[in-house]
N, C-alpha and C positions, 0 to 999 in steps of 0.2 A: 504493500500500500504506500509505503513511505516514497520508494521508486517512481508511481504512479503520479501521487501529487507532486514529489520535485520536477519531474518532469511536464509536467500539467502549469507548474509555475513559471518556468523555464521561457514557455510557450508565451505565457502572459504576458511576462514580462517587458515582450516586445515594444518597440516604440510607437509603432502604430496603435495598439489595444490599451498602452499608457493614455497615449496621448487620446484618443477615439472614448476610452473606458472614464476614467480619471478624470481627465481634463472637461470635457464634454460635460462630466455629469457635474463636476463641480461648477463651469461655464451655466449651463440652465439653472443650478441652485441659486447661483448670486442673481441671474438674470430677475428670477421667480420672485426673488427676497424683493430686489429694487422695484419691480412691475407694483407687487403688493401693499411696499407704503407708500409707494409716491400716488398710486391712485391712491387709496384709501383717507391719503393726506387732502385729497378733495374733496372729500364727505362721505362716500362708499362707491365702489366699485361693481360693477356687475361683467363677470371676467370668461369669456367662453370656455363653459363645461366646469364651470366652479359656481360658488356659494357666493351671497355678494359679500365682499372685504369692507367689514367696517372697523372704524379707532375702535371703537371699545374692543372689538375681538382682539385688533394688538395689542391694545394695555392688559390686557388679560395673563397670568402667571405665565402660559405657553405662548405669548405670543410674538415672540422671538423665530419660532419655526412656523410661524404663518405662511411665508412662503415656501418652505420646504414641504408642506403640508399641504397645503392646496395645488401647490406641481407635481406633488408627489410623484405621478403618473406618468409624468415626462420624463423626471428621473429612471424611473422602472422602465421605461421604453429603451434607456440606455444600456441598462442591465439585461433586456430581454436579449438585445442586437451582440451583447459583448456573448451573451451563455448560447447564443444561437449560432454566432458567426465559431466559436469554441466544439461546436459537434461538427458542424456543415467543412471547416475548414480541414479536419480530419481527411473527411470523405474526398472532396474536391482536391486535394492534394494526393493521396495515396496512401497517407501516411498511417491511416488506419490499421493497412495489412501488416505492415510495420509492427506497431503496438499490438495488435490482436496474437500475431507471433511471439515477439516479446510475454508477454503475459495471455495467456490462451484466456485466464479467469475472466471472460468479460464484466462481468458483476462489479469485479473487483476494480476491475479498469475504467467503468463510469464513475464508480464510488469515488477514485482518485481525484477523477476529474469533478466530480460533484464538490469534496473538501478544498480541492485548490480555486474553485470560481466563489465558495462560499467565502474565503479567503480575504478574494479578489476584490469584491464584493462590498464584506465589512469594509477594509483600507480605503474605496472608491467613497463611501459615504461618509466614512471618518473625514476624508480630507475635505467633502464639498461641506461640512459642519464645522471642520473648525476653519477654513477659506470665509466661510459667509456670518459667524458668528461675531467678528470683529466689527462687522461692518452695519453689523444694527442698529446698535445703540448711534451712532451718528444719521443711520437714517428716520428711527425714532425721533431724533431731537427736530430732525428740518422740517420731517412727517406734523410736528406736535401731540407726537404717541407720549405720552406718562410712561415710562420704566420701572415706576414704584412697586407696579407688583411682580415685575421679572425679579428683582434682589433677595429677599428673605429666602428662597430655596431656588439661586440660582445654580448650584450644581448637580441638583437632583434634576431641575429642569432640562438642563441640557443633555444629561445621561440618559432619562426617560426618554426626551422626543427622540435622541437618537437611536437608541433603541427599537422603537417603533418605526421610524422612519427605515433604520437597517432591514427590518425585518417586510416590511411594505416590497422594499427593490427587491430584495431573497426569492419571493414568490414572483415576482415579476421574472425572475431568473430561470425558476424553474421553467414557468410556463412556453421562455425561449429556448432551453433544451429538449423539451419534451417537441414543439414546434418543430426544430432544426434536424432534429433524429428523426421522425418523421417524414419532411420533405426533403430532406440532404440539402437544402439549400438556403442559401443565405438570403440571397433575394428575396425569396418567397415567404423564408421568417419572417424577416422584418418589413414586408407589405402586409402582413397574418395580423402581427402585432400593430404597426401602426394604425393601421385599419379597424383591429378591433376597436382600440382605444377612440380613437376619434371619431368615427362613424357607427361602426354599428350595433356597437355596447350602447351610445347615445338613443339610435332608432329602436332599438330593443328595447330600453327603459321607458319611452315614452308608450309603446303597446303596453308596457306590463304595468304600469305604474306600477303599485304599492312591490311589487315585486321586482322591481330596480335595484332594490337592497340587494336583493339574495345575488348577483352580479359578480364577478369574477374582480371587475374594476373597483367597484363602487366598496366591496367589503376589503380590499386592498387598501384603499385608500381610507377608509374608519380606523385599521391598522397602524395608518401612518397618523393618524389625526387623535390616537389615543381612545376612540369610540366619536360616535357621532351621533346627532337627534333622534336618526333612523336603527340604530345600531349599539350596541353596546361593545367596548374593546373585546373582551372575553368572546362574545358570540360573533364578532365579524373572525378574531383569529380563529375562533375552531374552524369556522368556515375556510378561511384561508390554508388552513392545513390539512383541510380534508379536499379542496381542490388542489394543493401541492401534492401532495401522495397520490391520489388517483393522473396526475401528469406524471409523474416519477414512474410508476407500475407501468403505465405506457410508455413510458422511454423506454425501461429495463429489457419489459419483452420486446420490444421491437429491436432495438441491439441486441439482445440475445442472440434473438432468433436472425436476424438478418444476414444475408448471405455478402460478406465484405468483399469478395474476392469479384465480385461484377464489374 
């Protein structure tokens, strides 16, 4: 196993999936951050495919990750493409038969790779948290956000929302491995993913109303938001981990079972 993820790491590492992974997702988180007070610092906001941003939500203990919270999605979109483009780029290179010789244990071989993107993963949201965290309180101040109630538990604060936040992009991760194994392709992932997200998670929700919640996006994003009006944290993650496991169990068999050598 230990083989599998240094190697799985190795891969990561690269300059592209740094820069593409990393950078990108910290790039949207400050974007998200600035988008959210400077509107909101107008009276409120009403933001496509969010909740409307108003001052009080940012004066509010969390609301420091307001934006990382209401982009969440965007975030996760970057994480779907890094754990997507991470299966499909196996295949599309050759390098699979490679690995699958190397270690015949398939099982074993995604699992690597599942530890080294989870990895990947934590670090990519660590950095867009503490990139964007410096820069709040000054946008607070220009905003006319109150910070008085961010202080008295600001390190619980920022440990929680990241936490949640980590754990929002993680599923987003899965759902792009489970994707990429799938279709072997990378294109096709992340037209899967982008697509869900913007359009027809959105056109779904509006048929189903009240049942918008139960939503692959939507309970993603209660995850990253600590629970929501519609949702509570507890019941949005069960849900969140019982649509990650049922995408894993289809990855697994599908790699299993599939014939590398075509």
């Amino acid at each position: 196993m230990i083989r599998v993820v240094r190697s799985e790491l190795t891969r990561l590492g690269s300059p592209s999936l740094l820069l593409g992974g990393i950078g990108l997702m910290t790039f949207f988180g400050l974007l998200a951050t600035v988008v959210v007070f400077v509107t909101a610092g107008s009276g409120s906001a009403t933001l496509p495919g969010t909740q409307n941003i108003t001052v009080a939500m940012l004066e509010a203990p969390d609301g420091m990750f307001a934006g990382l919270q209401t982009f969440a999605g965007m975030l996760g979109i970057v994480a779907l493409v890094v754990w997507a483009m991470s299966a499909t780029t196996d295949v599309s290179s050759g390098l699979i038969r490679l690995l699958v010789q190397a270690e015949p244990r398939r099982l074993l071989l995604l699992g690597g790779k599942i530890v080294a993107l989870v990895a990947f993963t934590c670090a990519a949201t660590l950095v867009a948290t503490v990139m964007v965290m410096p820069m709040v309180q000054g946008l607070a101040n220009s905003a006319g956000v109150s910070t008085a109630a961010w202080q008295p538990h600001l390190v619980h604060t920022m440990i929680t929302g990241y936490f949640h936040l980590t754990l929002c992009i993680l599923l987003w991760g899965v759902a792009g491995l489970c994707i990429g194994i799938l279709t072997r392709s990378a294109g096709i992932s992340i037209a899967i993913g982008i697509g869900y997200l913007l359009v027809f998670e959105g056109v779904l929700g509006m048929l189903l109303r009240s049942g918008q919640k139960w939503l692959p996006g939507a309970a993603f994003k209660a995850i990253a938001s600590g629970g929501s009006a519609d949702m509570a944290f507890t019941t949005a993650l069960l849900l969140g981990v019982v649509y990650a496991l049922a995408a894993l169990a289809v990855a697994a068999t599908t790699f299993q079972r599939r014939d590398v050598t075509a």
